[in-house]
LUMLO-646186 format. One line per 4 residues: number of its first residue (from 1); for each residue y, z, x of C-alpha. Coordinates in nm, 2 decimals. Each point is the difference from the previous one (the first is absolute). Layout:
NUM	Y,Z,X; ...
This chain:
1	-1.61,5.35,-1.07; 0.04,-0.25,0.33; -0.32,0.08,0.12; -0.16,-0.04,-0.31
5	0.08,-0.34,-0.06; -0.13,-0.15,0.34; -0.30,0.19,-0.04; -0.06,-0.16,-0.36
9	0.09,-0.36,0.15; -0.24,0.06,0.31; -0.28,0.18,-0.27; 0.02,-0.34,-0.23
13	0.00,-0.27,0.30; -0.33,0.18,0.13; -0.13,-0.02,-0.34; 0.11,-0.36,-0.08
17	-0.16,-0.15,0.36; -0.32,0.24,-0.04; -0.03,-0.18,-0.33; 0.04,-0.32,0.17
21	-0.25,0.07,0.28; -0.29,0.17,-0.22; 0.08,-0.22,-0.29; -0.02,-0.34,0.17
25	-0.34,-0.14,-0.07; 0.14,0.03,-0.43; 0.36,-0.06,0.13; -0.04,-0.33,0.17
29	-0.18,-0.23,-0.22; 0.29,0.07,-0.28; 0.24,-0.03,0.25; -0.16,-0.37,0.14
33	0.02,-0.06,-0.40; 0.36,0.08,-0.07; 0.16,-0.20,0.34; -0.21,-0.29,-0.06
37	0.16,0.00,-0.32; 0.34,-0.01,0.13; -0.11,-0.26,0.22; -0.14,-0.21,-0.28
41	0.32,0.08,-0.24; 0.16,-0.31,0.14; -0.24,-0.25,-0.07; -0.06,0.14,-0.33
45	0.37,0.01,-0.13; -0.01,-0.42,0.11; -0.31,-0.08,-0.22; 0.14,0.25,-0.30
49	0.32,-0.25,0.09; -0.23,-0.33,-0.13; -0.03,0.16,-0.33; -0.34,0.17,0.05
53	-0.07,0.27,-0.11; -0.03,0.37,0.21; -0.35,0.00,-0.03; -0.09,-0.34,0.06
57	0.27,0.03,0.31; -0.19,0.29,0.14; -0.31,-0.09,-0.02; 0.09,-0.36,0.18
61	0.21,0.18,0.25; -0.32,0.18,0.13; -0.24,-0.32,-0.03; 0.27,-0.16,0.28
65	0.02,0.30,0.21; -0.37,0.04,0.00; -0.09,-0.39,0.04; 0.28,0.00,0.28
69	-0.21,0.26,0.16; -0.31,-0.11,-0.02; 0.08,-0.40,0.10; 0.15,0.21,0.30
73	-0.31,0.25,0.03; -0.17,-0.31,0.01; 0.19,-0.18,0.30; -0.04,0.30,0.18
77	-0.34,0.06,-0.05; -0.10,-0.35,0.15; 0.25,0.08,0.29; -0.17,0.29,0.07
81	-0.29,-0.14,0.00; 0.09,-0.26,0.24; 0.14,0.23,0.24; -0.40,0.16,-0.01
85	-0.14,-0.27,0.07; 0.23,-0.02,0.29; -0.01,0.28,0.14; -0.30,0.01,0.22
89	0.18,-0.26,0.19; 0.34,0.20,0.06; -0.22,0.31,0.07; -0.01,-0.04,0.37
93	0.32,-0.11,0.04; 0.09,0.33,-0.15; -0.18,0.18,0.21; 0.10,-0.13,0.31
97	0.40,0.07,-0.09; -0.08,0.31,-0.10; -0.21,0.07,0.32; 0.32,-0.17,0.17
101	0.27,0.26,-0.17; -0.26,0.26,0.11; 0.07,-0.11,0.39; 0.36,-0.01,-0.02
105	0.05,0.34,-0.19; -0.31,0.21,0.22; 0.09,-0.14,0.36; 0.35,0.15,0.01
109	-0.14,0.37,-0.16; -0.30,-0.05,0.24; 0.23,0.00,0.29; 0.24,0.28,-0.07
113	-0.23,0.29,0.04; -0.10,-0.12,0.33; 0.37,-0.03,0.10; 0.06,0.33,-0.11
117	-0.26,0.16,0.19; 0.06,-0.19,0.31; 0.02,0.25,0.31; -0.12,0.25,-0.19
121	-0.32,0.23,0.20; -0.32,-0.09,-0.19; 0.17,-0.21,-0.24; -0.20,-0.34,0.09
125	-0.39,0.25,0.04; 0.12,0.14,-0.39; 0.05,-0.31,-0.10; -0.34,-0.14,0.13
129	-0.19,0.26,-0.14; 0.15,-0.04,-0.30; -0.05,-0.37,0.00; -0.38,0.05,0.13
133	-0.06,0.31,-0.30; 0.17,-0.30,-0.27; -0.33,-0.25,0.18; -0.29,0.21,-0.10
137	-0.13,-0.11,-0.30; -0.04,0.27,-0.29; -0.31,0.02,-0.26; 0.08,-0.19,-0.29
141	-0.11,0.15,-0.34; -0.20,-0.22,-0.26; 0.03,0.04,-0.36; -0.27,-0.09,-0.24
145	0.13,-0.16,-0.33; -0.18,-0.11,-0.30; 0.01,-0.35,-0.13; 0.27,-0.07,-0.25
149	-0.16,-0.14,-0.33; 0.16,-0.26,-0.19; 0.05,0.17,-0.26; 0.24,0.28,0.19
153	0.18,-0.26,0.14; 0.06,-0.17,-0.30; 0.13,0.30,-0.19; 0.22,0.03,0.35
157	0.18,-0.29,-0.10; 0.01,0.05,-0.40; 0.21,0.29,0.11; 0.22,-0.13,0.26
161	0.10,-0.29,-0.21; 0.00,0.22,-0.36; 0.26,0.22,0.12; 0.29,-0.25,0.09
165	-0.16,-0.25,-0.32; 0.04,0.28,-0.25; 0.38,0.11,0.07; 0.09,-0.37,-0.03
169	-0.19,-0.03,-0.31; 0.17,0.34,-0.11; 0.38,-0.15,0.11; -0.09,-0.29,-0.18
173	-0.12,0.18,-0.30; 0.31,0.26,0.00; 0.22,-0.32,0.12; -0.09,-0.17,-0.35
177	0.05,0.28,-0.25; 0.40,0.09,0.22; 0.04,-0.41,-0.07; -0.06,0.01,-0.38
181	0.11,0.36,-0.04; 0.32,-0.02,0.19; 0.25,0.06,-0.29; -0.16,0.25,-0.11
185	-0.03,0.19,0.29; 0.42,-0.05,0.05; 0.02,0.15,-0.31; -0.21,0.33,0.05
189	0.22,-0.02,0.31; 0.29,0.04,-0.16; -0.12,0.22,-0.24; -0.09,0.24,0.25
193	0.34,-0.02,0.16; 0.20,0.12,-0.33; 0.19,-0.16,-0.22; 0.27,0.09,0.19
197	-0.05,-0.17,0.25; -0.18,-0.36,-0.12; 0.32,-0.20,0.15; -0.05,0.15,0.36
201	-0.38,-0.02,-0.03; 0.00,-0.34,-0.14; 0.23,-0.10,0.32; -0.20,0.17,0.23
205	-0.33,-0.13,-0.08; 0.20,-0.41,0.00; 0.10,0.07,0.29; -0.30,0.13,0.19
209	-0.20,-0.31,-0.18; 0.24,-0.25,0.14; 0.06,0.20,0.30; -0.39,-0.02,0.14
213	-0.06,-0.35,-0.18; 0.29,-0.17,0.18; -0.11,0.16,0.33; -0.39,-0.09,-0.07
217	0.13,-0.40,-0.06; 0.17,0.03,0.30; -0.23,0.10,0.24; -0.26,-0.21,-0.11
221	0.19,-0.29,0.02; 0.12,0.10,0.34; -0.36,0.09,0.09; -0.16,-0.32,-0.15
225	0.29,-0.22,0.23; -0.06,0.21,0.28; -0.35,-0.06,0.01; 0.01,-0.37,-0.06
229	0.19,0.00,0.26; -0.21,0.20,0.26; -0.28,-0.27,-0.15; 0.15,-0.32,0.16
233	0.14,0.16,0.25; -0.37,0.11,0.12; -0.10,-0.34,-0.09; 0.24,-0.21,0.19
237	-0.13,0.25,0.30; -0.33,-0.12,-0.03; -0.20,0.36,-0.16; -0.28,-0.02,-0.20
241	0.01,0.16,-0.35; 0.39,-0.05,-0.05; -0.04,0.04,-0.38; -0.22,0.37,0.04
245	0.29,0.12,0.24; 0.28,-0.08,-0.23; -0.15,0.13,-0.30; -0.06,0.34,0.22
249	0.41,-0.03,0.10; 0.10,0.01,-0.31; -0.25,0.28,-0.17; 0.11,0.19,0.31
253	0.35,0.01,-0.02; -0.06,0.18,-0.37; -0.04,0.30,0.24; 0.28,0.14,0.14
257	0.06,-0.03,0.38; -0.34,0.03,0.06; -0.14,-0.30,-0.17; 0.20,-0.22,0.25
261	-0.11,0.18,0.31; -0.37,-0.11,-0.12; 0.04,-0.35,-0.10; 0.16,-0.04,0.32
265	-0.26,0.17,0.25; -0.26,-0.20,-0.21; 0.14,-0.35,0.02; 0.06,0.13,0.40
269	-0.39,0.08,0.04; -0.11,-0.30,-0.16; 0.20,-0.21,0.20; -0.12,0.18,0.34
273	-0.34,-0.09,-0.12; 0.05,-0.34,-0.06; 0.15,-0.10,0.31; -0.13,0.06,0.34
277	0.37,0.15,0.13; 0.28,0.19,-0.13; 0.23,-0.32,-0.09; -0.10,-0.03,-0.34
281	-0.06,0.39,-0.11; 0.38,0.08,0.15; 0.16,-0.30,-0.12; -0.11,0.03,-0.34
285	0.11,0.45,0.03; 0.28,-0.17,0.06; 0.08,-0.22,-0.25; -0.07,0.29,-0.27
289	0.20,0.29,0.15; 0.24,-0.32,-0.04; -0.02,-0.07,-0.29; -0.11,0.37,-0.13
293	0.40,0.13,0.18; 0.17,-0.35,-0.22; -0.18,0.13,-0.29; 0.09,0.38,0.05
297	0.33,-0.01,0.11; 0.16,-0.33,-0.12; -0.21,-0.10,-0.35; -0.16,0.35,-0.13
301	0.37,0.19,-0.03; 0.14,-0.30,-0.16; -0.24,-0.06,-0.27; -0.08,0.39,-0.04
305	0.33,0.07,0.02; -0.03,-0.12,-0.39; -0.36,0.14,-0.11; 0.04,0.31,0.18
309	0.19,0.36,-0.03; -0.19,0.17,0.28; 0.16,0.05,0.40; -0.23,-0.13,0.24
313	-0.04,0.37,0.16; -0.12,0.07,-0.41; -0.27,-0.26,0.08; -0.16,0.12,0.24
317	0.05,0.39,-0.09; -0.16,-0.14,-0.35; -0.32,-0.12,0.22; -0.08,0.28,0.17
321	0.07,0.23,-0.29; -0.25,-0.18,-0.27; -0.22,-0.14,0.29; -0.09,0.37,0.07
325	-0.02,0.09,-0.33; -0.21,-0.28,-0.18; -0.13,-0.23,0.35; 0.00,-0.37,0.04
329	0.10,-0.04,-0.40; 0.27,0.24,0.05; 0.12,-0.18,0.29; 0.01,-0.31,-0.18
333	0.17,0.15,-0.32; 0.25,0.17,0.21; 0.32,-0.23,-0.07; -0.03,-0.06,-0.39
337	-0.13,0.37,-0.02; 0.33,0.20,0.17; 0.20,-0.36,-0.15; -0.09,0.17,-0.35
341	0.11,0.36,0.11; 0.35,-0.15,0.15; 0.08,-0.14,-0.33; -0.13,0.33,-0.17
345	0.20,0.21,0.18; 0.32,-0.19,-0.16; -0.07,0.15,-0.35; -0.19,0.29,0.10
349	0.19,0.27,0.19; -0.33,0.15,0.10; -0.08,-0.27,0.17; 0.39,-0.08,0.13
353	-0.08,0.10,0.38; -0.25,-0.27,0.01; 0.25,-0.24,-0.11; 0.24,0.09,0.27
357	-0.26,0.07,0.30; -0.18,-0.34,-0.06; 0.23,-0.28,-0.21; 0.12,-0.25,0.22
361	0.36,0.03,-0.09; 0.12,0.37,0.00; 0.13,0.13,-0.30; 0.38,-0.01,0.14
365	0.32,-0.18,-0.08; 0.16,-0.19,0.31; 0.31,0.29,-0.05; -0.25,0.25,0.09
369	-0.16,-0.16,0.32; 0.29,-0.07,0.13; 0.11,0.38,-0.02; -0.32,0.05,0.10
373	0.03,-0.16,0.33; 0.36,0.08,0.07; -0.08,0.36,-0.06; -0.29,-0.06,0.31
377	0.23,-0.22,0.20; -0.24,-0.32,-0.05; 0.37,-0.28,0.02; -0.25,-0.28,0.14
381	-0.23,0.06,-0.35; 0.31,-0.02,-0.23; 0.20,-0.31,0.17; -0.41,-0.17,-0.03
385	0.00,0.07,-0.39; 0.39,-0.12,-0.02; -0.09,-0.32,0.22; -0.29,-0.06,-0.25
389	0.23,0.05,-0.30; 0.28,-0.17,0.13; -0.16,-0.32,0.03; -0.03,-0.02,-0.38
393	0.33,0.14,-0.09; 0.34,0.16,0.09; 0.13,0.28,0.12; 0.18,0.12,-0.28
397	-0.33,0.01,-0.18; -0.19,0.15,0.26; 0.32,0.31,0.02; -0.06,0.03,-0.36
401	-0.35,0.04,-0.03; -0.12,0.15,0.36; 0.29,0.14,0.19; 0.26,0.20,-0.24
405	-0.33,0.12,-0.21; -0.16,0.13,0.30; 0.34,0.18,0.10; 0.03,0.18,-0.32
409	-0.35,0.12,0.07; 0.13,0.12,0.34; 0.30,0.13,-0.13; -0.22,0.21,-0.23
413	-0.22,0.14,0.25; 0.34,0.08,0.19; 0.12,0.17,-0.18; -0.26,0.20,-0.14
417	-0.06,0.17,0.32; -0.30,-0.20,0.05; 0.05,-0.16,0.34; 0.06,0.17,0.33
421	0.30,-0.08,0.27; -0.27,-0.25,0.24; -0.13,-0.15,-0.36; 0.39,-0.07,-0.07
425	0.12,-0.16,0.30; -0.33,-0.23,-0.02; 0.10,-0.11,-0.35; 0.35,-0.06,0.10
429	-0.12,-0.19,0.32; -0.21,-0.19,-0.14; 0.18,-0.13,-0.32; 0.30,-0.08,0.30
433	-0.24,-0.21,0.17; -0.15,-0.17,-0.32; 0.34,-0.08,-0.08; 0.16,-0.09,0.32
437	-0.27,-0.27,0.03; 0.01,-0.14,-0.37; 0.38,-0.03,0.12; -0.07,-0.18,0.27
441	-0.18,-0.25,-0.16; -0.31,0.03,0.18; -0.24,0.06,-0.27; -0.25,-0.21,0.18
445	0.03,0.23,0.34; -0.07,0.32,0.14; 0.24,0.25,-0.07; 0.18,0.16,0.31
449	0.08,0.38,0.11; 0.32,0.10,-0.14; 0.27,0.16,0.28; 0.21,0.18,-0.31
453	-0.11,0.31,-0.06; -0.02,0.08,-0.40; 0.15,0.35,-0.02; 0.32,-0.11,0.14
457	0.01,-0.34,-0.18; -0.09,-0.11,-0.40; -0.22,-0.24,-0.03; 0.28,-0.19,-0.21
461	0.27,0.06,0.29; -0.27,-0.15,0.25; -0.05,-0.31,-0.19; 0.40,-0.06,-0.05
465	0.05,0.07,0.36; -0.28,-0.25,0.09; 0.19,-0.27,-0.25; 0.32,0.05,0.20
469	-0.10,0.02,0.35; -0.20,-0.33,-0.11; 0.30,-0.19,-0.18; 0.34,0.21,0.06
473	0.19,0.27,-0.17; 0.02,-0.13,-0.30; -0.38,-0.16,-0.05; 0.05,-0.36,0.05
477	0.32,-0.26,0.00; 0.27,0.07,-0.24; 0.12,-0.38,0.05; -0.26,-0.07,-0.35
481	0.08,-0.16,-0.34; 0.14,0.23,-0.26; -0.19,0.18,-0.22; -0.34,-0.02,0.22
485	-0.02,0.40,0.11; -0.24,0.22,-0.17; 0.07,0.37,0.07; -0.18,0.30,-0.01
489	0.21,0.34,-0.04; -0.15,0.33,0.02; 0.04,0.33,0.19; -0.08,0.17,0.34
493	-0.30,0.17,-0.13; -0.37,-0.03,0.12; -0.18,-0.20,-0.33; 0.33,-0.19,-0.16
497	0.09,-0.15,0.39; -0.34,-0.07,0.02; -0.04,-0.20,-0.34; 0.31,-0.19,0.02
501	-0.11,-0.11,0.38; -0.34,-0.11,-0.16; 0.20,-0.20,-0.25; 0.20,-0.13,0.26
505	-0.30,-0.12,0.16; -0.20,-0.10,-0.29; 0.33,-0.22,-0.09; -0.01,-0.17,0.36
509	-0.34,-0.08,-0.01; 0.04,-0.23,-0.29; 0.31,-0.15,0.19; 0.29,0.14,-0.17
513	0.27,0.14,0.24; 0.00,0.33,-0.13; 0.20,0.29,0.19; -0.02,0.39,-0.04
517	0.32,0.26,0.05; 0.02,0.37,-0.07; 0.23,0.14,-0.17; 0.04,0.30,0.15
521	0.07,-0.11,0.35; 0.30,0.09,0.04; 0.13,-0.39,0.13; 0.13,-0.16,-0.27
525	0.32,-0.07,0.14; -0.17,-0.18,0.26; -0.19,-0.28,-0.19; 0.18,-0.30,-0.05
529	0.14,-0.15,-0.33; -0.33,-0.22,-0.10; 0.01,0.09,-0.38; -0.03,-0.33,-0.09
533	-0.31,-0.07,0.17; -0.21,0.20,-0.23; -0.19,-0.07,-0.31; -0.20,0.33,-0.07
537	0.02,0.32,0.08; -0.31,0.18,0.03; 0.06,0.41,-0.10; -0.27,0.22,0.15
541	-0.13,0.20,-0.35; 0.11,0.35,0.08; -0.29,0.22,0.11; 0.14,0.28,0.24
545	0.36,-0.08,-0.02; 0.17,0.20,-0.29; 0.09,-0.21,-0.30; 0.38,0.05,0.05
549	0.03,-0.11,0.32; -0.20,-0.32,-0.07; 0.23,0.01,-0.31; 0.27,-0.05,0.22
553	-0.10,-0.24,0.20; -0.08,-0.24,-0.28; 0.34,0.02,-0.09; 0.15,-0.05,0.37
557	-0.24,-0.35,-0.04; 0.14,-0.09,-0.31; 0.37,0.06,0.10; -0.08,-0.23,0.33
561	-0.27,-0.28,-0.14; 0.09,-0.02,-0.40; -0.18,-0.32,-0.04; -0.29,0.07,0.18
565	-0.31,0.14,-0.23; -0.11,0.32,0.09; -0.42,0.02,-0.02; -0.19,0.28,0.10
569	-0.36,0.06,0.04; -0.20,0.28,-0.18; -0.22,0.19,0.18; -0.34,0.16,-0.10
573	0.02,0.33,0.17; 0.09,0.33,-0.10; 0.34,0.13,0.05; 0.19,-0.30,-0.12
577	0.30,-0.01,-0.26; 0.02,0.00,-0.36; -0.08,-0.37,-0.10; 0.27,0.02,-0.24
581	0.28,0.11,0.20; -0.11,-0.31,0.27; 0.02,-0.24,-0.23; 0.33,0.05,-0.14
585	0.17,-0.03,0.34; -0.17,-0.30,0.13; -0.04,-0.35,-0.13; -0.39,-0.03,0.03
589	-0.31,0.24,0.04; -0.31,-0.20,0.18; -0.28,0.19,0.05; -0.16,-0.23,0.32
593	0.06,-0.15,0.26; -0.17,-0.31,-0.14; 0.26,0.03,-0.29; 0.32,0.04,0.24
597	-0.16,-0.32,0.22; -0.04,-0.20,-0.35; 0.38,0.12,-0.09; 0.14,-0.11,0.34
601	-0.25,-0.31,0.06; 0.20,-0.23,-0.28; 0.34,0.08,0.17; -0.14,-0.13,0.35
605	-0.09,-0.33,-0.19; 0.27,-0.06,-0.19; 0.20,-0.01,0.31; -0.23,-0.20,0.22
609	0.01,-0.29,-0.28; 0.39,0.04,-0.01; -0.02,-0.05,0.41; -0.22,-0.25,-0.04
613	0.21,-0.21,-0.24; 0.30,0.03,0.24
């Protein structure tokens, strides 16, 4: 039964890119139909916006595109045939760098065999002979061909130019009928899907329309810029043709990776041939890997970042894959082609792997990478994903939705069995360290080796003991108004020390002078008499500790603060109390962070205006 299933999965790949490959020359023109009509959805939607009509939309959508083409067909046309014209002249400029490069690369290769052989018997008599037998001239063989007839050459050319002229007249064609047929086609769509399933299909097929339209507008807008750009800047520099050069930039860069690599080794040849040194060919290589890196690394993630689901490892993996399969079209169908399998794969588990391999964003909560990478050891990865989150909001929310979520997964796989001893101490390390440094305050650092050792030490314990050796016994001054303590109560055990330190912490952040104590100690005859400093009390929920103990001490707190309200914080893990029995010994049940921070935040003001009016 395992083995069967691979084998199908492997059987039905093989069949589905067989398809592909043997299939292309009927695959390919419907596929060039259905993305250009993504591409075109947008504009249509705007005119259908005026008040015209589908049709009438449709059909004007194409008579832009295709006039847009040919005004620029046209441009490029006469730029070509400028650079003919000029060619001749550039010719032996060419040749002479070329003959130039030649010298440079053969004069160092020419000299190494003669430095290896050096002092070797007979090496410099071989090497003659050789050179002498390389002299003699050989026969040369003469072919006799028969005149090419005019009409051969001009049925040449009908086929050369009948081949690429018929599949755009066939995209065209097919592009027409998917325009004015497109709601139908949705609908046999979702007929084919089930009944069932018309919501998910429905969603599916919105998204990967919007998906590959968005990301189509964005790139041309990016490549049109871009080669405007490219234009002046080749124009300020003094090369002919500015205008042909830009165009080819931004066609180009509709190919992945590769597109660039061209556009830029042209614009670099052309300039070699224009002037009689290197200047201008290296400063204008250099001025478009510039501007290529800005666009790449600084404007491309931003703006795709929006218009695209795809990694940028998916990208290229997508290029090789369909440029193998279906060539040059493949290459250049590559993004909107695996674009419409990512979004597949979220409604169609067969297709689910791809969805995960390839979207750009891995389907996993923030809880789950930061297990993830605590379970591995990777601190530096989760304090750079806290720093991130941090800038845009608390601490308590980033507990609540990252840390205590990813313990409970933890916790889980703890005590499942799932985890070995070295796997352990590595998640215990680790979540120390990630701590330790979010209590320091340095969330725009680098994190620093720990000295404690975990398996003699709770994480909980560590922080506390961190807090005191930083401001005293007792966790800051006890010489502060009345009633401006929040404490947090729990037990010496592993996950409730741990929470009410994080609460602690989560508290401080947002500059309340909250304090932690456990109740279980053992030292309560050594705390002072400070009663009267605290406003709320802060009761770990009980997870490990037995409901009657914790029982108890909620009534040692109310015996020794009765006006202080008693608040505890529910958590969402396995193992907890009854609900019920909580909540009739306490005043309040939150069940955040956020929500104890928001219960405790008005408190803090209150009392600031009243020291304020004083």
């Amino acid at each position: 039964m395992f083995l069967k299933r691979p084998t199908n999965i492997l059987l039905t790949v093989t069949c589905a890119i067989a398809l592909l490959h043997f299939g292309r020359e009927v695959l390919q023109p419907i596929t060039l139909a259905l993305v250009l009509s993504l591409a075109l959805a947008p504009l249509i939607r705007a005119i259908v916006g005026l008040g015209i009509s589908r049709t009438v939309a449709t059909f004007i959508a194409l008579g832009l595109s295709i006039s847009a083409l040919a005004g620029a067909g046209v441009v490029l046309v006469a730029q070509l045939y400028g650079l003919t014209a000029d060619l001749p002249q550039y010719r032996a400029e060419i040749r002479a760098k070329l003959k130039e490069v030649q010298v440079l690369t053969e004069q160092p290769l020419a000299r190494l065999p003669t430095e290896l052989l050096e002092g070797v018997p007979g090496a410099t008599a071989s090497g003659t002979s050789l050179r002498s037998r390389r002299g003699t001239t050989q026969p040369v063989p003469v072919v006799i061909r028969e005149p090419t007839s005019t009409q051969d050459s001009l049925t040449r050319a009908i086929g050369v130019v009948s081949g690429p002229l018929g599949t755009v007249g066939l995209v065209l064609v097919l592009l027409v009928f998917v325009l004015l047929d497109q709601e139908n086609l949705r609908d046999r769509l979702v007929r084919l899907a089930g009944q069932r399933e018309v919501s998910r299909t429905l969603k599916g097929l919105e998204d990967a329309a919007h998906g590959v339209s968005r990301f189509f507008f964005s790139q041309f807008i990016v490549n049109i810029v871009f080669g405007a750009v490219i234009g002046v800047v080749l124009w300020l520099l003094g090369i002919p043709h500015a205008v042909l050069w830009a165009a080819l930039c931004a066609v180009l860069r509709f190919v992945p990776y590769i597109g660039a690599l061209i556009a830029g080794g042209a614009i670099a040849l052309f300039a070699a041939a224009v002037d009689p040194g290197w200047t201008l060919a290296l400063v204008a290589l250099a001025l478009f890997v510039a501007l290529e890196v800005v666009l790449a690394y600084v404007i491309e993630p931003r703006v795709y970042g929006h218009s695209s689901g795809m990694s940028a490892l998916a990208v290229i993996v997508s290029a090789l894959f369909w440029s193998a399969v279906w060539g040059p079209v493949g290459l250049l169908l590559s993004t909107p082609l695996t674009l419409c399998l990512v979004v597949a794969g979220r409604y169609i588990k067969g297709l689910e792997p791809v969805t995960i391999l390839l979207a750009e964003i891995p389907d996993a909560s923030a809880a789950q990478r930061f297990f993830h990478r605590a379970l591995s050891g990777d601190a530096a990865a989760i304090i750079a994903d806290a720093r991130v989150f941090l800038r845009k909001s608390t601490l308590a929310r980033y507990c609540d939705q990252v840390v205590l979520p990813g313990l409970a997964l933890a916790i889980g796989d703890l005590r499942g069995g799932r985890t070995d001893k070295v796997q352990e101490e590595r998640l215990r390390s680790t979540i120390a360290l990630v701590a330790d440094t979010l209590a320091a305050g340095k969330h725009t650092g680098r994190a620093r080796r720990l000295t404690v050792s975990m398996l003699n030490e709770s994480i909980g314990a560590h922080l506390r003991r961190r807090r005191e050796e930083q401001l005293g016994r007792w966790q800051g001054s006890l010489d502060v108004p009345a009633r401006s303590i929040v404490l947090s109560v729990g037990f010496s055990n592993i996950r409730e020390e741990f929470r009410s330190e994080l609460l602690v912490l989560a508290l401080r952040e947002a500059g309340i002078d909250a304090r932690s104590i456990m109740l279980d100690d053992g030292d309560d005859e050594a705390r002072p008499d400070a009663e009267h400093l605290v406003s709320t009390v802060f009761v770990v929920y009980p997870i490990d500790t037995p409901f009657e103990a914790w029982n108890e001490a909620i009534d040692a707190l109310r015996e020794n603060l009765p006006d202080v309200p008693l608040v505890t914080i529910r958590p969402r893990e396995d193992g907890a109390a009854d609900a019920a029995l909580v909540a009739g010994r306490v005043d309040m049940v939150l069940q955040s962070f956020e929500e104890a921070l928001a219960f405790v935040a008005p408190v803090k003001e209150a009392k600031a205006a009243k020291a304020a009016a004083r």
